[in-house]
C-alpha positions as CSV (number, residue, x, y, z in Angstrom):
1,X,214.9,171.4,-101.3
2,X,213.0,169.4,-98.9
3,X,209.5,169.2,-99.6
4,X,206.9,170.3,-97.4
5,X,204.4,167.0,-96.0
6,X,200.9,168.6,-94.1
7,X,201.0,166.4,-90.5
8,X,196.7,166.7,-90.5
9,X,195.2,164.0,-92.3
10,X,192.9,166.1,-93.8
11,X,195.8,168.7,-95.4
12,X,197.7,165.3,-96.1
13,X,195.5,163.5,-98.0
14,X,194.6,167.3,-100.5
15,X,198.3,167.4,-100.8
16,X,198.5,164.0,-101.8
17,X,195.7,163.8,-104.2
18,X,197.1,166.7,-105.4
19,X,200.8,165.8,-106.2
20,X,199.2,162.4,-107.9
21,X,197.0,164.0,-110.0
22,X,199.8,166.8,-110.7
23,X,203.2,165.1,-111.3
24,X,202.7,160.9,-110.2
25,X,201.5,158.2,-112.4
26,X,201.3,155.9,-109.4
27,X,201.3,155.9,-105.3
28,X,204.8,154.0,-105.8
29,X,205.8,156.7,-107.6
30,X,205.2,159.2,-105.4
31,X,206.7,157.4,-102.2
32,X,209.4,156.3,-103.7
33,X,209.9,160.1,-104.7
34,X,209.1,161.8,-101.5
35,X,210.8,159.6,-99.3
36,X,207.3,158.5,-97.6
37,X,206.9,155.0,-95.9
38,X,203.3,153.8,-98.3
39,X,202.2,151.6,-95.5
40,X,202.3,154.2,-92.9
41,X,200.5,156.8,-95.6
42,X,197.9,154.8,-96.5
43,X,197.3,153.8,-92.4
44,X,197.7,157.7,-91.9
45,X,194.3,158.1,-94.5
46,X,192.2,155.4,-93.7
47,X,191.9,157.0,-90.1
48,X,189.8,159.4,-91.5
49,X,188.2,156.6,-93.8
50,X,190.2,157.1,-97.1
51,X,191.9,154.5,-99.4
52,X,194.0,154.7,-102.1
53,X,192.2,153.8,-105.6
54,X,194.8,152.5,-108.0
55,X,191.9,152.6,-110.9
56,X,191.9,156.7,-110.8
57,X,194.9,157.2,-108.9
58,X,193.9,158.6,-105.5
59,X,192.6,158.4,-102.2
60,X,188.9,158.3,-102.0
């Protein structure tokens, strides 16, 4: 089943946070899982001035 990934930044970065906190240990992880470029996520969050926080495990 293909998983569903928000286009807005905004929804993107709640269903991020969310999956990490839910089922990831890592961002790696959850790329490597979802089949998502981390370079071009990370550049997709800090447009709206979020970075990923490898200490806690999400994007703040």
């Amino acid at each position: 089943m293909e998983q569903f990934m928000p286009n807005d930044p905004v929804m993107l970065l709640s269903y991020v946070n969310t999956r990490l906190r839910d089922q990831y240990a890592s961002l790696r992880e959850f790329c490597l899982s979802e089949g998502v470029a981390q370079e071009e996520l990370c550049e997709k969050l800090s447009g709206i001035d979020y970075a990923y926080d490898e200490a806690v495990n999400q994007f703040i």
